[in-house]
C-alpha positions in Angstrom: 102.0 18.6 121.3 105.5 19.9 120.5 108.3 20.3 122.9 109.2 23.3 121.8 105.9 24.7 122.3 106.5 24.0 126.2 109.7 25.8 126.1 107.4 28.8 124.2 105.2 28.8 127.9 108.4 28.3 129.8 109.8 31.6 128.2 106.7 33.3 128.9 106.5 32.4 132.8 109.8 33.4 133.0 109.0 37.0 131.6 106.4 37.7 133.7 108.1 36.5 137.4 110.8 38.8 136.0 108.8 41.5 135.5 107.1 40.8 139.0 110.1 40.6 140.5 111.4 44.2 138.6 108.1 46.3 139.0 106.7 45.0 142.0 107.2 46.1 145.6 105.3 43.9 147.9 107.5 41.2 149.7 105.0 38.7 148.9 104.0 39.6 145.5 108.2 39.4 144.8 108.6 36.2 146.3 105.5 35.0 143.9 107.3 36.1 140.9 110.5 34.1 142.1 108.6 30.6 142.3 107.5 31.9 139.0 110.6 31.6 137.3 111.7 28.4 139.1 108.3 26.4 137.8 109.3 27.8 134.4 113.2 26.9 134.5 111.7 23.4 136.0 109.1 23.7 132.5 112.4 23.5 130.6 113.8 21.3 132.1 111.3 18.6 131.6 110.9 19.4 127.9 114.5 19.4 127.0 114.4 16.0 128.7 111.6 14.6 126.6 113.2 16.4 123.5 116.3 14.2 124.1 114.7 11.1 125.8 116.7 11.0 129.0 115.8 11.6 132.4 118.4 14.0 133.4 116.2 17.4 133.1 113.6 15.9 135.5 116.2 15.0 137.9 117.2 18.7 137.8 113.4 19.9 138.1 113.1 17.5 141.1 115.7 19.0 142.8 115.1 22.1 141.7 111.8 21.5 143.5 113.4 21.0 147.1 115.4 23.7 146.4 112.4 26.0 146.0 110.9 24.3 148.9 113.5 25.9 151.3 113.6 28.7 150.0 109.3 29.3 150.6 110.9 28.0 154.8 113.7 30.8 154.6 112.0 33.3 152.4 108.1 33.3 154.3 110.3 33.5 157.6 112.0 37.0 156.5 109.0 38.4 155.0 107.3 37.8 158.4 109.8 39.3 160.7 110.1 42.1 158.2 106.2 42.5 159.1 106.5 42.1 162.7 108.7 44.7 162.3 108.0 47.1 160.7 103.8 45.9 159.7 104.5 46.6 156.1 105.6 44.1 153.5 107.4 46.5 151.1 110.7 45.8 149.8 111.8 49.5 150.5 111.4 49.3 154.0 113.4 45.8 154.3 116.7 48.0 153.4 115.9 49.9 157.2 116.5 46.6 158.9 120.6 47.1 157.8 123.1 47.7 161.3 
């Protein structure tokens, strides 16, 4: 199978967590959409390294992976105090939390 082909699915990942993370208002359904577009950048990353025969691009992905690992710690953590809060998980209502 082509590389390029991969960066073809990587593109189209990447579109649709965008358009999760535009359209949608669910805190969950947002946060989705994000590790959406990271597996996708991480998707390029790996075929641009196997299109140039290095190992750079999965040493990005990798740690591109830990990155999105902390960010499912930080990100579930606010999503459930928003719920504790206010029992809703709508991105409108996170603004009310401001001082």
């Amino acid at each position: 199978m082509n590389p390029v082909n991969y960066l073809y699915l990587a593109a189209l990942l990447f579109t649709i967590g965008a358009a999760g993370v535009l359209i949608r208002r669910n805190a969950i359904v947002v946060f989705m959409s994000i590790e959406l577009m990271l597996n996708a950048c991480n998707l390029a990353f790996v075929a641009f390294s196997r299109m140039h025969g290095n190992l750079d691009g999965q040493i990005i992905a990798f740690f591109t992976m830990v990155v999105a690992a902390a960010e499912v710690v930080v990100g579930l953590a606010i999503i459930v105090s928003i719920f504790r809060t206010r029992h809703t998980a709508s991105v409108d209502d996170a603004s009310l939390m401001k001082l």
